[in-house]
MIFI-101000 format. One record per residue (C-alpha): residue number from 1; x, y, z. Coordinates in nm, 3 decimals, always signed. Layout:
  resi       c1       c2       c3
   NUM        X        Y        Z
...
***
This chain:
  resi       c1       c2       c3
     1   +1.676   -2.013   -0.732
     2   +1.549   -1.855   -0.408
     3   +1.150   -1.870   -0.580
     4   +1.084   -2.186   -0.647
     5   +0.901   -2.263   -0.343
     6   +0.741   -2.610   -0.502
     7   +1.054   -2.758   -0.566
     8   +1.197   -2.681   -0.226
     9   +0.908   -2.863   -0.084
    10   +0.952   -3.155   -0.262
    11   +1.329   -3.153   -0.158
    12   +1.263   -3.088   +0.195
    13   +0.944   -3.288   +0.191
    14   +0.803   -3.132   +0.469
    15   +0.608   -2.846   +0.599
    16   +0.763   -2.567   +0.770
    17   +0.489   -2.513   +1.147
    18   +0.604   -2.303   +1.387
    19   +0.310   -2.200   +1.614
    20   +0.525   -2.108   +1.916
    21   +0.782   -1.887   +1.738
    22   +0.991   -1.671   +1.929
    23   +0.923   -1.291   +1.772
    24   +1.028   -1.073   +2.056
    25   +1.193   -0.722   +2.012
    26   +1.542   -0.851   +1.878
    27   +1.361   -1.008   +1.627
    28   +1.463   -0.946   +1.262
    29   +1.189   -1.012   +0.994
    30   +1.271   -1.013   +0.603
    31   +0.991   -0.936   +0.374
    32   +0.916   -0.971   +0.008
    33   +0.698   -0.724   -0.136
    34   +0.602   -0.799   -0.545
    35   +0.155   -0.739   -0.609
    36   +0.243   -0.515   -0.862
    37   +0.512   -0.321   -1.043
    38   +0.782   -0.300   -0.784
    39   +1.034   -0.564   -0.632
    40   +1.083   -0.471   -0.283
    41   +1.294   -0.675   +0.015
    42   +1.308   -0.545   +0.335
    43   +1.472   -0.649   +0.730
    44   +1.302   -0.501   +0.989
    45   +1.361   -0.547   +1.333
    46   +1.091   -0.588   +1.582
    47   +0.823   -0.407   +1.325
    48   +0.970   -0.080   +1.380
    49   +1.325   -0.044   +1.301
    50   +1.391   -0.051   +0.917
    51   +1.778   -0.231   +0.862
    52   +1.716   -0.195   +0.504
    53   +1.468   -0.146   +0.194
    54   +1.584   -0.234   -0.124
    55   +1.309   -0.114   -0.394
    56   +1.328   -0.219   -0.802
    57   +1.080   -0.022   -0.984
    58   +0.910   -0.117   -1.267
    59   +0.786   +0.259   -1.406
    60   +1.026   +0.267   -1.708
    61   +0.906   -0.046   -1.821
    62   +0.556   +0.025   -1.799
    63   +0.539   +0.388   -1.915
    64   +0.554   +0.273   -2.257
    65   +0.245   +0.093   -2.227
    66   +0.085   +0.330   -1.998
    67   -0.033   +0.140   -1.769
    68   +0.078   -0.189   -1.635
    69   +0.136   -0.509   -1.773
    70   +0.100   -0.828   -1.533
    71   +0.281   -1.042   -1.753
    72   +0.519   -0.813   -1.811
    73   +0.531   -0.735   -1.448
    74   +0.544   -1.088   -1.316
    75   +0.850   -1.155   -1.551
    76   +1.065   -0.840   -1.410
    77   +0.957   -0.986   -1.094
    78   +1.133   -1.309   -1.176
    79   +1.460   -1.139   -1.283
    80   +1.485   -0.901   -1.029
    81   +1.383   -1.089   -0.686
    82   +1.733   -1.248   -0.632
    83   +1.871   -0.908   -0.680
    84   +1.703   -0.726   -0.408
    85   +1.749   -1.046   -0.131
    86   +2.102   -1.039   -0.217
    87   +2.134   -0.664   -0.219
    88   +1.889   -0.661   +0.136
    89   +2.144   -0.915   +0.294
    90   +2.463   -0.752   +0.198
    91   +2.293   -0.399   +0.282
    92   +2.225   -0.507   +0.639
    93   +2.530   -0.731   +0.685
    94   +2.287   -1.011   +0.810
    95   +2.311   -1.370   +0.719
    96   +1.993   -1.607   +0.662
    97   +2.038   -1.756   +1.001
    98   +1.990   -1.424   +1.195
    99   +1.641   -1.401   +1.035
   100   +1.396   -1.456   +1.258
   101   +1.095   -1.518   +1.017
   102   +0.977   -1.452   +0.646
   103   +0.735   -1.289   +0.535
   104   +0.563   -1.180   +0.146
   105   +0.258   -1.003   +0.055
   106   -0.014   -1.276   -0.041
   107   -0.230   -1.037   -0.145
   108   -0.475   -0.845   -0.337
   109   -0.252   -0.711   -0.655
   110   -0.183   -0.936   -0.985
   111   -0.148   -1.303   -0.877
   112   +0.134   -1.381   -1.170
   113   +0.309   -1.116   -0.968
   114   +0.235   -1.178   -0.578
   115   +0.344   -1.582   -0.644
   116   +0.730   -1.425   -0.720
   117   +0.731   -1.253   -0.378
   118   +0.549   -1.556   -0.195
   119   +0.749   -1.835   -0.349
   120   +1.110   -1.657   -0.274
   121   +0.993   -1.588   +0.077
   122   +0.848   -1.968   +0.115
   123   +1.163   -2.120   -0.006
   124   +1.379   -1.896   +0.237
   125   +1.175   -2.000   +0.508
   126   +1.194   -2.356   +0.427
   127   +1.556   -2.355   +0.358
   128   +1.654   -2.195   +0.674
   129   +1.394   -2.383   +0.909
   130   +1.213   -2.057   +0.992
   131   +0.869   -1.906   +1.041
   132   +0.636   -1.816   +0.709
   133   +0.376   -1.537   +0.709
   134   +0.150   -1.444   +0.412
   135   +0.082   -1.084   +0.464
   136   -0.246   -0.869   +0.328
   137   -0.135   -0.577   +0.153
   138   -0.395   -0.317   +0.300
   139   -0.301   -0.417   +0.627
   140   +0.098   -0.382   +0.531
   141   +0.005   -0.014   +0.436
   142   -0.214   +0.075   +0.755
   143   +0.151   -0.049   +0.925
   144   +0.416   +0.131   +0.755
   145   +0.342   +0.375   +1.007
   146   +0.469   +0.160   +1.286
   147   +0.817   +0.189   +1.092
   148   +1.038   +0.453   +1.315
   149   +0.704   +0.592   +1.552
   150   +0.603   +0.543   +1.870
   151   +0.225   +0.460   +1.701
   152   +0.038   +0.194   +1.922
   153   -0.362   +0.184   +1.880
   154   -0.631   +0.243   +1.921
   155   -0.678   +0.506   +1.646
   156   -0.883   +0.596   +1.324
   157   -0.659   +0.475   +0.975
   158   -0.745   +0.624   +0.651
   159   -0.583   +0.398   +0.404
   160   -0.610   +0.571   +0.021
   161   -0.452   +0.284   -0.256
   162   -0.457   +0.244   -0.552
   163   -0.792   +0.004   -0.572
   164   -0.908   +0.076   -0.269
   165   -1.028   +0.354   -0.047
   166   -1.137   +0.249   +0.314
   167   -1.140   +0.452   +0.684
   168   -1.105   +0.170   +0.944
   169   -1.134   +0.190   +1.292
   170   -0.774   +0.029   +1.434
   171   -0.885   -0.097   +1.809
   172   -0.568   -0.345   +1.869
   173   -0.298   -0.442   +1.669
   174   -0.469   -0.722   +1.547
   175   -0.812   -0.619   +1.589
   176   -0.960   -0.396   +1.258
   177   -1.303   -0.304   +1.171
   178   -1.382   -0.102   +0.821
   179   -1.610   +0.167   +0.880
   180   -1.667   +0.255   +0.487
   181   -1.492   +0.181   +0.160
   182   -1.506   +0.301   -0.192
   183   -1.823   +0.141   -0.381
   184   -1.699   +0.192   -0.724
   185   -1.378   +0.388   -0.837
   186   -1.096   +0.430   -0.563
   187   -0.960   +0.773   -0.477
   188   -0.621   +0.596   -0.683
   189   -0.839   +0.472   -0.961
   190   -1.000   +0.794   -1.002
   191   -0.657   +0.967   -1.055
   192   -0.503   +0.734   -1.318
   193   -0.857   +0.749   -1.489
   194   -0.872   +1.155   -1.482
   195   -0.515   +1.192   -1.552
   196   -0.531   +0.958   -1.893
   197   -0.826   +1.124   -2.015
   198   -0.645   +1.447   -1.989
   199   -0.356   +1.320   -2.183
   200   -0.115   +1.305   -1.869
   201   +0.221   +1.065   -1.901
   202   +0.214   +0.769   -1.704
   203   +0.221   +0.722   -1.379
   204   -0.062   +0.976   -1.396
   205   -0.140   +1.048   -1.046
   206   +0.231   +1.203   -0.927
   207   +0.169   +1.456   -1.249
   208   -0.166   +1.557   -1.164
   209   -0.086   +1.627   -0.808
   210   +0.252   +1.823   -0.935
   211   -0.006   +2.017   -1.214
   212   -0.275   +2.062   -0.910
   213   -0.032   +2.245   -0.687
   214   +0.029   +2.516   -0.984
   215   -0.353   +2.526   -1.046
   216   -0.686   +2.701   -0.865
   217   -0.873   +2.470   -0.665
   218   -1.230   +2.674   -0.686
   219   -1.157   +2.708   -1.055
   220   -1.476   +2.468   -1.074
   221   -1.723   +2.291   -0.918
   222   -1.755   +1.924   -0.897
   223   -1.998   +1.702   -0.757
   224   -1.903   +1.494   -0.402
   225   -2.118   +1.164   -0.414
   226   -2.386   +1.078   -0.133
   227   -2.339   +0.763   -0.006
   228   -2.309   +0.568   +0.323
   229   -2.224   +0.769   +0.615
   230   -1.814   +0.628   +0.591
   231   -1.849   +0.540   +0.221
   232   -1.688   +0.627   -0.092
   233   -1.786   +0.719   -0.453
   234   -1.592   +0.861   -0.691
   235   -1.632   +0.749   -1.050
   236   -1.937   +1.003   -1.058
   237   -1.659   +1.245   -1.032
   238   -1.456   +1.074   -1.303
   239   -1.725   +1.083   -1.537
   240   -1.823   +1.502   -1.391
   241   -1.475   +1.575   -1.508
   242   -1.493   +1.374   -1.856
   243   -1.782   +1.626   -1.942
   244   -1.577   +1.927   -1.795
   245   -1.290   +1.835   -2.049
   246   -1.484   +1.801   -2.338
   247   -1.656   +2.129   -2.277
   248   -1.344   +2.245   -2.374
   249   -1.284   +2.071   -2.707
   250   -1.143   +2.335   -2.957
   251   -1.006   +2.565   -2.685
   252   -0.752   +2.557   -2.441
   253   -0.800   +2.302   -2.148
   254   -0.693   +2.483   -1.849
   255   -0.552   +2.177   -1.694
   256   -0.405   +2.282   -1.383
   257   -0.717   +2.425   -1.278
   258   -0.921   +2.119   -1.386
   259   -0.626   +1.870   -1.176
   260   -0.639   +2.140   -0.898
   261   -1.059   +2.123   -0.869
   262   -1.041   +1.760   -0.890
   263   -0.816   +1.725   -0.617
   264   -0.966   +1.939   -0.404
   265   -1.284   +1.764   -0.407
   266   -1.133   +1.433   -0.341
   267   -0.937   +1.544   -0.087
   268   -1.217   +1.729   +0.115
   269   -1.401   +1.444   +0.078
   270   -1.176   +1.193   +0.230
   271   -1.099   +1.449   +0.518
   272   -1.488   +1.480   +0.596
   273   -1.543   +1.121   +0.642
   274   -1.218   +1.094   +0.813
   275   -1.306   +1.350   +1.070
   276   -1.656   +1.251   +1.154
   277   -1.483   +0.859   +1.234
   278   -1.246   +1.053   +1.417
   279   -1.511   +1.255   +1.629
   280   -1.770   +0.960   +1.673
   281   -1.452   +0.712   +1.820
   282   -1.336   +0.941   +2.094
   283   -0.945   +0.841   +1.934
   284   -0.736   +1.139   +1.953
   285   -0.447   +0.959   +1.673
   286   -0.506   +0.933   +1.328
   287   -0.328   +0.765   +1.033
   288   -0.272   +0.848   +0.638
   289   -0.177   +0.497   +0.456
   290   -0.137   +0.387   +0.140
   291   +0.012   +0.446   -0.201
   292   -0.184   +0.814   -0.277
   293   -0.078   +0.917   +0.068
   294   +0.167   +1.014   -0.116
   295   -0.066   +1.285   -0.257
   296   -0.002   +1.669   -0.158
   297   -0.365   +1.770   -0.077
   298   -0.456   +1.456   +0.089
   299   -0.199   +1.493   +0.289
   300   -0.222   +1.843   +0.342
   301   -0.603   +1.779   +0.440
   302   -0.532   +1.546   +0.704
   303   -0.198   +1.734   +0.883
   304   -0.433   +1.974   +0.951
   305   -0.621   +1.838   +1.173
   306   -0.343   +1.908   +1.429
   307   -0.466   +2.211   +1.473
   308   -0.762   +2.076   +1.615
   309   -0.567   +1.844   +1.882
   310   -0.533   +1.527   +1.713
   311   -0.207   +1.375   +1.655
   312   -0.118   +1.284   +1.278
   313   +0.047   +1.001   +1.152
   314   +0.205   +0.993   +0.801
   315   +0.459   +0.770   +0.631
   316   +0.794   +0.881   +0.478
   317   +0.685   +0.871   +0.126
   318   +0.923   +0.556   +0.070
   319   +0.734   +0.397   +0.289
   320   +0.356   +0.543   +0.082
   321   +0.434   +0.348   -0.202
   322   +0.448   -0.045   -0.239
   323   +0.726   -0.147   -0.029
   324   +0.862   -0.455   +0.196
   325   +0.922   -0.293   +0.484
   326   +0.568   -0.247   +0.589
   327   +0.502   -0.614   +0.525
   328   +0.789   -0.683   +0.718
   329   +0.608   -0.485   +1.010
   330   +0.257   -0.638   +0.905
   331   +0.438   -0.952   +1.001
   332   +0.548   -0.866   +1.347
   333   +0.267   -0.711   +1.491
   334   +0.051   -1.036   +1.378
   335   +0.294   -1.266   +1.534
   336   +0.076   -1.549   +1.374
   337   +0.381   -1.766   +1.224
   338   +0.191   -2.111   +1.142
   339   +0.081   -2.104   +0.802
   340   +0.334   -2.209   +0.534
   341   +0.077   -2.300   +0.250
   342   -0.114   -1.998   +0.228
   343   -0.225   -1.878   -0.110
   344   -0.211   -1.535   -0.324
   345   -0.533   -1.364   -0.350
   346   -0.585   -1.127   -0.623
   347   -0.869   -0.937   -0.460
   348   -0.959   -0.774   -0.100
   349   -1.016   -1.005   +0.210
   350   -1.058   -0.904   +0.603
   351   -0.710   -0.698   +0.650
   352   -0.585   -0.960   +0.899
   353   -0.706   -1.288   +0.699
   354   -0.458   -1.449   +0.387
***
């Protein structure tokens, strides 16, 4: 089995180093992307061209829970990662041998589920005498945008995920610095959390932003936080809207306008905070990244700052949501291939670190 990483070790007895590896730009990279409810593999070559992206989603499994399950998660993980390296390999008509290193998320999502990805891609890379690279998640997202652009820094990255909501200031490829992040609730968080309690089907967020677009977005007025100059806030919100709905109990909710409000103000407030980074750096690029970049209005918000001269970057949405192609490109523009036995992290580190 391509995940069990601890018996290949003990096979092999030995530890796969590789500090001068040679990752140039006919370089292919395969990547393993499982910290939550998808199964992704990916080849990319030289962190820009996407061979192939195999996804397996989870969201019929979970949507009758509504929400997800880690240990449900981490066992469709199991069953499904030889699928999608198979399915990558005979996609991309490459054999293990033209791989030029490995790669998996290492983290933050649900560990149960990140040691699936890490293991396969450990045992690969031991196997096949080739490089190993533990990737950070957040820092897979702020590269998707690489994939298929002509992107090179320095520029301003607003990266909206699921848990986290950060604008960081991208000086080199390997050199981040987070301006401001979310201090409670993430812009993601605060979706799923205003969806449920408006009796949305899971995944909530996708529905609210459909409902939103059909809805008036000065319907009401919601509060925006006050925090740190780059900082976010939003389960003040969460709890603003909670009130709004119950207002409403024994009449009709007028949901579209509530989902349309609440977007709105999240939206406007990411774009603020955005643009002032954007202003106070002198950077005339900016990125979107991250699974609710996906979102219309966000990404309506930030397109428009073309009009004021900046150039936008935005991923495909396959490439918003969880997927092994951006770790594939984390991988190659970190070109740090010496660290076999890193571990999965559950929660945030620096973007770079594993």
């Amino acid at each position: 089995m391509y995940y069990n990483y601890t018996i290949m070790k003990k096979i092999k007895n030995t530890l796969l180093t590789k500090t001068e590896a040679e990752i140039n730009e006919n370089s292919y990279i395969m990547a393993l992307e499982s910290s939550c409810d998808e199964t992704c593999c990916s080849i990319v070559k030289a962190g820009r061209e996407c061979i192939t992206n195999v996804v397996a989603s989870q969201i019929k499994t979970h949507t009758q829970f509504g929400g997800v399950i880690p240990e449900v998660a981490a066992r469709e993980h199991l069953e499904t990662v030889n699928y999608v390296i198979s399915q990558a390999f005979n996609e991309s008509g490459l054999k293990p041998e033209d791989i030029s290193a490995f790669s998996a998320t290492a983290g933050p999502g649900l560990v149960g589920c990140l040691l699936v990805g890490l293991n396969a891609a450990k045992s690969l890379a031991l196997v096949y005498d080739k490089p190993f690279l533990g990737v950070n998640h957040l820092n897979a997202h702020v590269c998707a945008n690489y994939i298929d652009t002509d992107l090179e820094p320095p520029f301003i990255a607003l990266l909206v995920s699921g848990g986290h909501s950060q604008i960081i200031d991208v000086k080199t490829y390997e050199d981040y610095t987070i301006l401001g992040e979310t201090i409670d609730d993430a812009a993601g968080e605060a979706f799923d959390k205003v969806a449920r309690l408006m009796g949305l089907p899971y995944p909530g967020g996708p529905v609210l932003d459909k409902l939103a677009r059909e809805g008036n977005s000065k319907a009401f007025s919601l509060p925006e936080a006050k925090v740190g100059e780059y900082d976010f806030s939003f389960s003040g919100l969460k709890t603003a809207v909670l009130r709004l709905v119950k207002s409403f109990e024994g009449k009709e909710l007028p949901v579209n306008d509530i989902c349309a409000s609440f977007q709105e103000c999240i939206s406007s407030t990411l774009f603020k905070k955005t643009k002032k980074a954007l202003e106070q750096s002198g950077y005339s690029k900016v990125v979107l990244a991250g699974g609710v970049a996906a979102n219309s209005g966000i990404r309506n918000k930030i397109l428009s700052l073309q009009n004021e001269g900046y150039k936008v970057y935005i991923p495909p949405m396959k490439y918003c949501t969880d997927n092994a192609a951006m770790v594939a490109s984390a991988a190659y523009f970190s070109k740090t291939f010496d660290n076999p036995d890193v571990e999965v992290f559950s929660r945030v580190k620096n973007l770079l670190s594993v």
